[in-house]
VOVO-910774 format. One record per residue (C-alpha): residue in one letter; chain; x negated, y, z negated. Coordinates in pm, whole numbers. Example, Ala and Ser with C-alpha at 12.3 -4.5 7.8 and 13.67 -1.06 7.14 Angstrom:
BEGIN
R   residuo   cadena        X        Y        Z
R         A        A    -1230     -450     -780
R         S        A    -1367     -106     -714
END
This chain:
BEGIN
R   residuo   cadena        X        Y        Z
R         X        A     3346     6165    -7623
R         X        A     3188     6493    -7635
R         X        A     3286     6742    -7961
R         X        A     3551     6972    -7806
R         X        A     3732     6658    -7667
R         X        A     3636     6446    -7995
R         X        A     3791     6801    -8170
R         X        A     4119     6786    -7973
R         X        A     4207     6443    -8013
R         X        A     4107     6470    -8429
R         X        A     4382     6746    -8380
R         X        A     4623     6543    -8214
R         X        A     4597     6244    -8438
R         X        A     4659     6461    -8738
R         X        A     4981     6641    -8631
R         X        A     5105     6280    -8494
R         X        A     5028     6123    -8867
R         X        A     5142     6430    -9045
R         X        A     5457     6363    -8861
R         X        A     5479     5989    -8965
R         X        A     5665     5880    -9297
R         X        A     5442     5720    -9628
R         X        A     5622     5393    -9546
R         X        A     5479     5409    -9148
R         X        A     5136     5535    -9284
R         X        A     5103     5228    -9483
R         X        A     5176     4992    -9205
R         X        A     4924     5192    -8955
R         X        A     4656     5129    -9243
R         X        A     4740     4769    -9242
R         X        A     4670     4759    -8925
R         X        A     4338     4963    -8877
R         X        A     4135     4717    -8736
R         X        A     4283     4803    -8429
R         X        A     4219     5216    -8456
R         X        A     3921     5382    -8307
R         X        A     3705     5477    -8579
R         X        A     3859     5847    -8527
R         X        A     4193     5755    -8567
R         X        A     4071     5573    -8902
R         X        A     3900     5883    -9003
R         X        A     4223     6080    -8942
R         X        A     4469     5811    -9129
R         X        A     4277     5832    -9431
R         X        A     4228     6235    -9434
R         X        A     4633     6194    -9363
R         X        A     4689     5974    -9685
R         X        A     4461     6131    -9877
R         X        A     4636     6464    -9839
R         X        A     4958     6302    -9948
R         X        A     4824     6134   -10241
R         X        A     4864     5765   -10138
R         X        A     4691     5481   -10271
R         X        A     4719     5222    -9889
R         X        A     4378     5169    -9794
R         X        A     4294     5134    -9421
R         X        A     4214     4776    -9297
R         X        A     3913     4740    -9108
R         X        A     3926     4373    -9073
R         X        A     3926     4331    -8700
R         X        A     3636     4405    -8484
R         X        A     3579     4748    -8520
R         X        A     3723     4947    -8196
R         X        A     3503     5190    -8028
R         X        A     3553     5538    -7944
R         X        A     3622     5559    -7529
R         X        A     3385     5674    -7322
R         X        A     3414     5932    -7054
R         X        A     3059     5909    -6870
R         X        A     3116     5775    -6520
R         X        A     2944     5497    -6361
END
């Protein structure tokens, strides 16, 4: 992902958390295994900023970012 679409999507996962209640925070960081490691980046800026004490799983396989190059 190149840095204005890596930018974008760091934008778009913050307004969509920012949006989200404590309570659903705390289940998406139960579930971070499953996040790209942007998204996990994001959720813990997100509860940070609130003041939360959930900590983000990362107990699955870690998922990596998508790539755009074509074959």
């Amino acid at each position: 992902m190149d840095g204005a679409n890596r930018s974008e999507k760091r934008k778009q996962l913050a307004e969509h958390y920012a949006g989200m209640t404590d309570e659903e925070l705390e289940e998406l960081a139960r579930e971070g295994g499953k996040l790209t490691d942007l998204a996990r980046e994001v959720l813990r800026a997100e509860i940070a900023r609130r003041g939360l004490t959930a900590e983000v799983e990362q107990n699955e396989a870690a998922v990596p970012e998508p790539s755009r190059r074509k074959p």
